[in-house]
C-alpha positions in Angstrom: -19.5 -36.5 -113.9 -19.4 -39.0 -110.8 -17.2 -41.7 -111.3 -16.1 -44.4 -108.5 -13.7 -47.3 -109.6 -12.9 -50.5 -107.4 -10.5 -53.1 -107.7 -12.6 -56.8 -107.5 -10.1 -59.7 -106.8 -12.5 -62.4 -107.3 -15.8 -62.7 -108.8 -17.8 -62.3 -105.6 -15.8 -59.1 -105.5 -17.6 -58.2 -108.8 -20.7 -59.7 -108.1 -20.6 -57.2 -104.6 -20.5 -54.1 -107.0 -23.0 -55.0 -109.5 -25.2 -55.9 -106.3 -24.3 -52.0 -104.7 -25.2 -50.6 -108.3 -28.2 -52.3 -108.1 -29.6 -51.0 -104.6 -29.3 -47.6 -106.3 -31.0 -48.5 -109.2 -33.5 -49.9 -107.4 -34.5 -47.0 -105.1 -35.2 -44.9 -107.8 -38.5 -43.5 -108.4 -39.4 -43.3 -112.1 -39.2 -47.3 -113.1 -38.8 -46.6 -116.7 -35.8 -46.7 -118.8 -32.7 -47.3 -116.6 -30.0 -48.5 -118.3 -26.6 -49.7 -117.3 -23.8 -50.3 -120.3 -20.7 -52.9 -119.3 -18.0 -52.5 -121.4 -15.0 -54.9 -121.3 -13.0 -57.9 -123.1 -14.1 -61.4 -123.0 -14.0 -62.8 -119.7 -14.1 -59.9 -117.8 -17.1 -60.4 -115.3 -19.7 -58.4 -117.0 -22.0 -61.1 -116.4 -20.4 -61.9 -113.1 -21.1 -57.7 -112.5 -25.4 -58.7 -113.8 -25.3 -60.9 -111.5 -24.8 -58.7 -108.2 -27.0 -56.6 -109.8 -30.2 -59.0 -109.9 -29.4 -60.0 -106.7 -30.1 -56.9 -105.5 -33.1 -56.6 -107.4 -34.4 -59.9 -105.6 -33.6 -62.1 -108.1 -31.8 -65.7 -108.0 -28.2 -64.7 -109.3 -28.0 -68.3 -110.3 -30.6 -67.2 -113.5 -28.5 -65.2 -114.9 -26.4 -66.4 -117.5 -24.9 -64.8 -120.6 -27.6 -64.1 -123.4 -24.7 -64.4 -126.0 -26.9 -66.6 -128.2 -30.5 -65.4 -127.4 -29.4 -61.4 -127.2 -32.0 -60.8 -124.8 -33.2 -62.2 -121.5 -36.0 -61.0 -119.4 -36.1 -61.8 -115.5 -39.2 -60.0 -113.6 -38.6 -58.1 -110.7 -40.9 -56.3 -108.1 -40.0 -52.9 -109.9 -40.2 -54.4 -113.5 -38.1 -56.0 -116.2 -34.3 -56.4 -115.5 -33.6 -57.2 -119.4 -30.0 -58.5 -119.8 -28.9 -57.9 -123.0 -25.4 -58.9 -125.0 -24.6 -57.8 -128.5 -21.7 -59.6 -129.1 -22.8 -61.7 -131.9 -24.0 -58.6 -133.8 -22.2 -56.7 -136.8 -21.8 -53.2 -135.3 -24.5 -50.8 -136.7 -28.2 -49.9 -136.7 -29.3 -53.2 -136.9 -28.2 -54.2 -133.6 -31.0 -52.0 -132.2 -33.8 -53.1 -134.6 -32.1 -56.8 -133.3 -33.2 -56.1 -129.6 -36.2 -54.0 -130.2 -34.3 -51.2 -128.2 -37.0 -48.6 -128.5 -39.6 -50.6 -126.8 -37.1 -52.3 -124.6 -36.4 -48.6 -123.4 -40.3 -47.6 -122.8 -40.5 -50.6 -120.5 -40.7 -50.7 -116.6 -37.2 -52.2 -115.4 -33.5 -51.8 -115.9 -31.2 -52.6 -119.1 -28.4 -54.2 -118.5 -26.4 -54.5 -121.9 -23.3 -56.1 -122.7 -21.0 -54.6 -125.3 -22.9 -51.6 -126.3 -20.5 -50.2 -128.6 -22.3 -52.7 -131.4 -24.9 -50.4 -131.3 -22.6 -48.1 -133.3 -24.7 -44.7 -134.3 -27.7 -46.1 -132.1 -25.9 -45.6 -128.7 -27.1 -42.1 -128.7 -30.5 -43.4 -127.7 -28.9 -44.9 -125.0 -27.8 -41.6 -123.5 -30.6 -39.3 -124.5 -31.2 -39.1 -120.8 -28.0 -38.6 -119.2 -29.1 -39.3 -115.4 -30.4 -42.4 -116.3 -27.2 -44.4 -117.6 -24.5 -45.7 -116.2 -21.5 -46.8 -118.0 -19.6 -49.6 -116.5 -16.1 -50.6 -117.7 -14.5 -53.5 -116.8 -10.6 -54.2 -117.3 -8.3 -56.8 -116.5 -5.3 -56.3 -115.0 -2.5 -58.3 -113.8 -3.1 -61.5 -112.1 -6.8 -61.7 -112.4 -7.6 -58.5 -110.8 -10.1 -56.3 -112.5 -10.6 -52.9 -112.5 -14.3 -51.6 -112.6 -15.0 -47.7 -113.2 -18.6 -47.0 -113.4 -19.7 -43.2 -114.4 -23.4 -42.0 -113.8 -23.2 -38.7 -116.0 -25.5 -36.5 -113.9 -26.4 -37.4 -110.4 -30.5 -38.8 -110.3 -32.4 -36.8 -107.9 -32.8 -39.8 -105.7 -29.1 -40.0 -105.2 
């Protein structure tokens, strides 16, 4: 497993690893089915972490908000889709995918980006089906607003 952690002090410290996350997801080949889970509490930065990543796909970090409310948000990049996705307001379980139309979300040219995945419950398994294609990104706070972020690729993608 490859892992790398960083300590952000600030959110253009997260923003800066979402955005280095995203130049590798970016230069891969195959555009279908990328997907990057954030873990973390409330507050912290896994939007902040979206951000940095559209950036580096080209798009205006300044579109990106939290899709709390409408679960999904599409912004269209050269490469594809980056969908942003946040199941917080779901009940944990097998609707959450039917919620997001996950299968055809994961058939689709682009990059997932989804906030609190563990609502998927017995669904995350499709999430994972091919290992060198997500990343898992945890975000924790620490002591005076610094924030730890771990992200794991399971198996290293050929273009890496």
């Amino acid at each position: 497993m490859n892992e790398q952690t960083y300590l952000s002090h600030s959110p253009e410290e997260t923003f800066a690893v979402g955005y280095g996350l995203g130049e590798r997801l970016a230069a891969w080949p195959d555009a279908t089915g990328r997907v990057v889970l954030l873990s973390g509490e409330l507050g912290s930065g896994k939007t902040q972490f979206v951000k940095g990543l559209a950036a580096a796909l080209g798009l205006d970090p300044a579109e990106v908000t939290s899709p709390t409310f409408a679960l999904v948000q599409a912004h269209a990049f050269p490469g594809g889709t980056l969908w942003h996705v946040d199941l917080y307001r779901l009940p944990t379980g097998p609707g959450a995918a039917e919620a997001i139309a996950l299968a055809e979300l994961l058939e689709q040219a682009g990059i997932i980006a989804m906030e609190w995945p563990e609502r998927l419950g017995p669904d995350l398994p499709l999430l994972v089906a091919d290992e060198g294609r997500t990343w898992w990104v945890q975000l924790d706070e620490l002591e005076d607003g610094i924030r730890r972020i771990t992200i794991h690729q399971p198996a290293p993608h050929p273009a890496d």
